[in-house]
N, C-alpha and C positions, 0 to 999 in steps of 0.2 A: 235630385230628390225634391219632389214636393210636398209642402205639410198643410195637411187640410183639418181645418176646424170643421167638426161637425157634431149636431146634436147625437143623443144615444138613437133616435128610431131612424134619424138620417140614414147613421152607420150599421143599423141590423137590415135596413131596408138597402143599402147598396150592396151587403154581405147578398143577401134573395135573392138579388139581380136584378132591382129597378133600377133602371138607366137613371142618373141623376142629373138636374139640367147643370149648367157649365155652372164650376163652382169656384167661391173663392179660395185661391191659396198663398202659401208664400214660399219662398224658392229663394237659392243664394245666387240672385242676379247682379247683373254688371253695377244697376245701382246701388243695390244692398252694398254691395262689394266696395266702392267707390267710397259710399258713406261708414265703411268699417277701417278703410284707409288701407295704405298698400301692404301693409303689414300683415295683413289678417289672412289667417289660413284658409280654407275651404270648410274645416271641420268648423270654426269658429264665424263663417260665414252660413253656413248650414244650422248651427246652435242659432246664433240672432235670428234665421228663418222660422225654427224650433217656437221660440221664442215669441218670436209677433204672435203665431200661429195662436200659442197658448192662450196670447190676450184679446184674441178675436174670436177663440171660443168662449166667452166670458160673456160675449153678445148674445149668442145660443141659449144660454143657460136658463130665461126666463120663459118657461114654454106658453102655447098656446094658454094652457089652463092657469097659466099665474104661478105654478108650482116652479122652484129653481134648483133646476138639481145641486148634487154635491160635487161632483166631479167632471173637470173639462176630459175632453176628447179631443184626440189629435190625431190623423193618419196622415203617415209617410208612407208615400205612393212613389215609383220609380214610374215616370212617364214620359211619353216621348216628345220629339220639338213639337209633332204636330199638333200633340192635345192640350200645349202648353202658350197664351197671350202672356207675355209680360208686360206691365200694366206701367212699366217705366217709373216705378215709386222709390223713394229711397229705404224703405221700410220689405221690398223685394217684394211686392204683392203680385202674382199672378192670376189670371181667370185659365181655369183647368176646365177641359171637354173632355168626355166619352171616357170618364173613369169607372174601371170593373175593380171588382175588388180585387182578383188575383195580382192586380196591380200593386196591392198595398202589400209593405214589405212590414209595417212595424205598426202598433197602433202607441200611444202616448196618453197616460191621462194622470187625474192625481192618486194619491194615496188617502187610505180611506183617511186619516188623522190632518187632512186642507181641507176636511171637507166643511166644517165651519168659515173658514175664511174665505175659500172658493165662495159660497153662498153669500159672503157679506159682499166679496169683490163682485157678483155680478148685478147685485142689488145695485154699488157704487158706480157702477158701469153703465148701468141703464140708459141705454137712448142719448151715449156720448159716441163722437166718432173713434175710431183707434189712437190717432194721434195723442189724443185726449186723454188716454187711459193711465197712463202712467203716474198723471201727478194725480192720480185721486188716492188716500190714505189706504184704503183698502185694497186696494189695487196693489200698491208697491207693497202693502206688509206680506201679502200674496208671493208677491214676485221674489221678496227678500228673502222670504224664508223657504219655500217648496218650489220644487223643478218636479216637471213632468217625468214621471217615470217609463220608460221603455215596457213594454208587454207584445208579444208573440199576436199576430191576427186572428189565431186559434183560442187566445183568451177575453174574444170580445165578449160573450155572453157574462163572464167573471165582474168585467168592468163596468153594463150595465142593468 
């Protein structure tokens, strides 16, 4: 599984069927995995992919017009080796090619009641790299309190 951060017209225009160019993802790779330690499950190596995903759609969120949505966007995509680079990070980043939507098995975003903190954490996120993300106050109050919710691909229009 892969978890891709994407804006809302990314994901209604890849729904259409604009080919989107190779995009960033995160995936429970060897070094994800490595850095979770031997211990760690697959489902629990999959959630920290979950995870990064969410804090890298937070990058997204200030669009062209300056406006910052309320709610991140996540799709989990089942894709194959070949459309899949692993980018060797410990953080599990991938670059994903030739993704269709039928690909996408789940889509992931907040609930409408983050959507204040969502907006404060991508203000706080601004023009930081990922690594970076974490310690900023807004960010982790984000993270502390709201996990992305599961929603059916069929409820993309609902969510944006």
């Amino acid at each position: 599984m892969v978890f891709v951060p994407l804006t809302a017209p990314a994901a209604l225009a890849l729904r259409a069927g604009t080919p989107p160019a190779p995009l960033q993802g995160f995936a429970a790779t060897p070094a994800l995995r490595r850095t979770l330690g031997p211990e760690s499950t697959e489902d629990e190596a999959d959630f920290a992919a979950l995870s990064t995903a969410g804090l890298a759609a937070l990058a997204g969120l200030p669009g062209d017009d300056g406006v910052t949505a309320s709610r991140r966007l996540v799709l989990a995509a089942e894709a194959s080796d070949e459309q899949v680079v692993d980018l060797g990070t410990h953080l599990g980043e991938v670059r994903l090619g030739g993704l269709r939507w039928s690909q996408v098995q789940a889509v992931f975003a907040d609930e409408d009641e983050a959507a204040d903190l969502v907006a404060a954490a991508a203000g706080d996120a601004r023009g930081l790299a990922l690594a970076e993300l974490l310690g900023r106050p807004a960010v982790a109050a984000l993270s502390d309190t709201h996990d992305l919710l599961w929603y059916d691909p069929s409820e993309l229009d609902a969510l944006v």
